[in-house]
Every structure is written in structure tokens, then in C-alpha cells.
C-alpha positions as CSV (number, residue, x, y, z in Angstrom):
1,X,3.1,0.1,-7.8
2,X,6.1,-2.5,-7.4
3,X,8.5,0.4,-5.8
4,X,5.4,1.1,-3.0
5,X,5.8,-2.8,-2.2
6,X,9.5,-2.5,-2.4
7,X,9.9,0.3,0.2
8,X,7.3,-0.2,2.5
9,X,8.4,-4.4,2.5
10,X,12.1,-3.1,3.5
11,X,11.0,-0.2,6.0
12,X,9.0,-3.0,8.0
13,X,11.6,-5.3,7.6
14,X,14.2,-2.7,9.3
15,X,11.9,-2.0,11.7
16,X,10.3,-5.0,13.2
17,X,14.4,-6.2,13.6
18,X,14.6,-3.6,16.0
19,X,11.4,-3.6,17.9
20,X,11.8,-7.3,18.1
21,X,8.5,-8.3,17.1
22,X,7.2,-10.5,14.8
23,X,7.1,-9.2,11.1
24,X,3.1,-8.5,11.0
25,X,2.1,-10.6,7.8
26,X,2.6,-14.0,6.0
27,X,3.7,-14.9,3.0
28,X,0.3,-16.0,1.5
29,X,-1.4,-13.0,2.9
30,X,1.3,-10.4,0.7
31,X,0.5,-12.8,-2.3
32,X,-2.9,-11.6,-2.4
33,X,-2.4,-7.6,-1.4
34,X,0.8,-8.1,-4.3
35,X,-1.6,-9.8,-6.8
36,X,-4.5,-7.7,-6.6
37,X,-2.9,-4.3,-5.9
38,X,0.0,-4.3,-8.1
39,X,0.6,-7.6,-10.3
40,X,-2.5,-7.7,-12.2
41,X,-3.2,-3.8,-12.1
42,X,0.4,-3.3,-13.3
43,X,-0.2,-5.7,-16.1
44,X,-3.6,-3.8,-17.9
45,X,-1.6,-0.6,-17.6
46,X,1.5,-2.2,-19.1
47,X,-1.0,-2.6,-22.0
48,X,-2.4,0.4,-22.3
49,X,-1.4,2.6,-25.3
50,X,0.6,5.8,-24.3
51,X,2.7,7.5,-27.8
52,X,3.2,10.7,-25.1
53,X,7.2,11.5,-24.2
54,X,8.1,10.9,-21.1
55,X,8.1,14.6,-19.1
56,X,10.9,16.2,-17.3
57,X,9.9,15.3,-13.2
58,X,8.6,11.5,-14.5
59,X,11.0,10.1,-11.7
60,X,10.2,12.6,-9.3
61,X,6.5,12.4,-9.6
62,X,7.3,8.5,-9.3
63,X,9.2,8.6,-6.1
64,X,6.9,10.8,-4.1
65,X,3.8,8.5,-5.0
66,X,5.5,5.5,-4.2
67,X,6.9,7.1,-0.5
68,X,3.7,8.6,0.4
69,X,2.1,5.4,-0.3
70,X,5.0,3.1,1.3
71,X,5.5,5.1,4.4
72,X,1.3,5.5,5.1
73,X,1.6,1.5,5.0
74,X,4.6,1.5,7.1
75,X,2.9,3.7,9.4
76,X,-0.6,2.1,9.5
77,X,1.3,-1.0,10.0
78,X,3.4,0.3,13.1
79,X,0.6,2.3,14.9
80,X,-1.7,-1.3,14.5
81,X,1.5,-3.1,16.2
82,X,1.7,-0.7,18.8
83,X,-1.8,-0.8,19.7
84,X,-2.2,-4.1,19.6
85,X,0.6,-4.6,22.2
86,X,-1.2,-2.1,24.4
87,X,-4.2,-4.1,24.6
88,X,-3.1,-7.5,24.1
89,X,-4.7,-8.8,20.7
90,X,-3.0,-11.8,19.5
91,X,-0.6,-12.3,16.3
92,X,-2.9,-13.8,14.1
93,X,-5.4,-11.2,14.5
94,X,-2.7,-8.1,14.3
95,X,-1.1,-10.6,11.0
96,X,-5.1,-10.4,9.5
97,X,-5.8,-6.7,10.3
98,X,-2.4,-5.5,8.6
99,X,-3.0,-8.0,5.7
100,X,-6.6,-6.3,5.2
101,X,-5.1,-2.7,5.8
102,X,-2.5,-3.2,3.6
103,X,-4.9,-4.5,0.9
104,X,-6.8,-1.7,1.2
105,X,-4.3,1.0,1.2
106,X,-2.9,-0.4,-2.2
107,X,-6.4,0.0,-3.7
108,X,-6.0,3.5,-2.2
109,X,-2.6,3.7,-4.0
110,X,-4.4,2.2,-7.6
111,X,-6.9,4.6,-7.4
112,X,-4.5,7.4,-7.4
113,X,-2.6,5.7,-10.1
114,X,-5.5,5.0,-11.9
115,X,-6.7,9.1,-12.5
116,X,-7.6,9.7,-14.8
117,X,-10.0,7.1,-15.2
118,X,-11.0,5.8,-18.1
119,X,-13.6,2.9,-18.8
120,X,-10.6,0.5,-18.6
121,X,-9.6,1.7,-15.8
122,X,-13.0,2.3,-13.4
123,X,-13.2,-1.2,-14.4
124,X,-10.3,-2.7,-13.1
125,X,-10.3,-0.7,-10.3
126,X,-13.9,-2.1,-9.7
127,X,-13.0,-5.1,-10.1
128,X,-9.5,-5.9,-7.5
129,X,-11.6,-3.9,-5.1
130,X,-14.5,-6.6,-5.1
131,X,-12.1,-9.4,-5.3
132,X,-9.8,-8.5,-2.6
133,X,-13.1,-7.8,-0.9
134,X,-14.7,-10.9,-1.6
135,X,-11.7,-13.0,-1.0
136,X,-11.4,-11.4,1.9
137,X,-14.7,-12.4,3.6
138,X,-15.3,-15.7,1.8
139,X,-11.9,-17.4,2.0
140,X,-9.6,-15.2,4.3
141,X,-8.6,-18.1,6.4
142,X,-6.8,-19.9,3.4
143,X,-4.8,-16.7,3.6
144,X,-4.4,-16.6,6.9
145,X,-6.9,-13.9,7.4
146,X,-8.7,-14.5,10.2
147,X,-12.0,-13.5,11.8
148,X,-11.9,-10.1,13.5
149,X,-13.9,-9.5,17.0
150,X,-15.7,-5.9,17.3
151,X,-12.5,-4.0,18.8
152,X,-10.5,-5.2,16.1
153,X,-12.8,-4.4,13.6
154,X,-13.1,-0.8,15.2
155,X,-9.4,-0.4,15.0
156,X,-9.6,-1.4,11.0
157,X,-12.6,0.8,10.5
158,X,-10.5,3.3,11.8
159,X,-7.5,3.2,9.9
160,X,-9.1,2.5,6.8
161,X,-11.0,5.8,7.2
162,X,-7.7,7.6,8.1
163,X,-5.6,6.6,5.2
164,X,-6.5,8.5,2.5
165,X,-6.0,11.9,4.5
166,X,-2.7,9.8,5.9
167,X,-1.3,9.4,2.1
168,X,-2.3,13.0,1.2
169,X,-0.9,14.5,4.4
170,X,2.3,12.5,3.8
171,X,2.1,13.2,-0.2
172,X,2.5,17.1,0.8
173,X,5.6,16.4,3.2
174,X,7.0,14.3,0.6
175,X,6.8,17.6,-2.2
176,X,8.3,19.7,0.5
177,X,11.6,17.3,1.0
178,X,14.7,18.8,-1.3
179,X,16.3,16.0,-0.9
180,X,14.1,14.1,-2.6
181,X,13.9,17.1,-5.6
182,X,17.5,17.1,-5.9
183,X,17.8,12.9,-6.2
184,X,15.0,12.9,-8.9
185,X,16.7,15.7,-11.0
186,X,19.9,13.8,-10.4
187,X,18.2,10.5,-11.5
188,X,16.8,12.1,-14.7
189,X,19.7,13.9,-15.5
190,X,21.5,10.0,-15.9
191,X,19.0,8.8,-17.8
192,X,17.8,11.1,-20.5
């Protein structure tokens, strides 16, 4: 979950610097898509109890998760910028509709994570779902999340529908990359 944030936060970086155009969220807005879809998640399956060895391909398995799920953000993010330059919606409400997207594709990503479910685990998936939700709708403005008009509601719809096929579209490129094999076996080789 932290390596999704880590990629996708330094792939957007890179890239809004050379499209020249304002990064597309604010700091209190990747507070709450961190908190919900990674800090608190990460912490209840820090505490779960797992005696099993770790498996040759652990790092492997690792890095294609965390890419497919970084680069569907990066492009979600990239294809809402794009759009909204064609038909002129304004920064907050581009800053807003990537906050929610993101959100929502990290409870994609901790729903993946999450399989196989257990009781712990349906309920905190549950539960970050109906808080980001919730937070969303009843006090999005104190996270900069602003009110959305009906296009701009359209175009989340739209890419919230289109993201899981996007992450398992890109999570089948990703097995296909060798490069990507021959890190991972690298990596593993170092450190067991």
C-alpha cells in the first residue's frame, strides 16, 4: 500500500513539471486518501497473525501490485487533467475529482490486498469505504473537496467505473514486463 503512494506521488510529480500544470491535489486532500487507504489499513494487517515463510516471488508479486495500482492512478489522474483542459473546468474542481478518484482507486487497491477476506478484513474494508465516503459528502470542503456540477460528476462516474478493468488490464502488462521479472529475482536473490 505505501509503495502504490510512493510511485504514483513521484510519477505525477515528474509529470505535471513537464506539462506545466498545477500538481492536481492538496495536501489535506492526500491526508485523507493516505489515511484511509493505506495508514490505517496497513496498520490492522500489520497486526494480523501470519507464522507462513515468506515465498520465492514475495517482491515480485509486491512490485506488480503496487505499479498496476500506481500507474492506473497516474493515469486516471492524467486523462482527468487532460480533459479538464479541453473543456475548461477549473482547478479546484479537477483538485476535488482526482482527490475522490484517487480515494477510490486505493479502496480498489485494499480490496485486492484484502483477498482473501476474512471477517477482519470485509470489515475494515467496509468500514474506510464508508468513511472516505462519508467524509467525502459531509465534510469534503474542509479537505478541499469541493462540490461537483453534473459533467463533472459524469466524468468521475466514469472513471470510477473504468478502474478496476484499468488496474487489471495494466496488472496483465505488468506480468508480461521481463524487466520487472528479472529486478524482482534480483531483489530476492540480495535478500534471502
Amino acid at each position: 500500500l505505501f509503495l502504490v503512494k510512493t510511485i504514483y506521488s513521484f510519477l505525477l510529480s515528474i509529470l505535471f513539471l513537464i506539462i506545466m500544470k498545477p500538481y492536481p491535489f492538496v495536501p489535506i486532500q492526500l491526508t485523507l486518501i493516505s489515511a484511509l487507504t493505506i495508514g490505517i489499513p496497513s496498520f490492522f494487517f500489520a497486526l494480523e497473525s501470519n507464522n507462513n515463510k515468506i515465498k520465492k516471488g514475495f517482491l515480485r508479486n509486491i512490485i506488480k501490485r503496487s505499479l498496476s495500482g500506481a500507474l492506473t492512478i497516474v493515469i486516471n489522474i492524467l486523462c482527468v487533467a487532460f480533459i479538464s483542459y479541453k473543456i475548461n473546468i477549473p482547478h479546484s474542481q479537477v483538485s476535488s475529482i482526482s482527490a475522490i478518484l484517487t480515494g477510490f482507486t486505493g479502496l480498489v487497491i485494499l480490496y485486492r490486498v484484502s483477498i482473501p477476506f476474512n471477517n477482519q478484513r470485509k470489515i475494515l474494508f467496509t468500514f474506510m469505504t464508508v468513511l472516505f465516503f462519508s467524509i467525502v459528502i459531509l465534510f469534503g470542503d474542509r479537505f478541499m473537496i469541493y462540490k461537483l456540477n453534473f459533467v463533472q460528476t459524469i466524468i468521475l462516474a466514469v472513471f470510477m467505473i473504468i478502474t478496476p478493468i484499468t488496474i487489471k488490464i495494466i496488472s496483465s502488462i505488468v506480468d508480461k514486463i521481463k524487466i520487472l521479472n528479472i529486478y524482482a529475482i534480483f531483489l530476492e536473490e540480495e535478500l534471502f
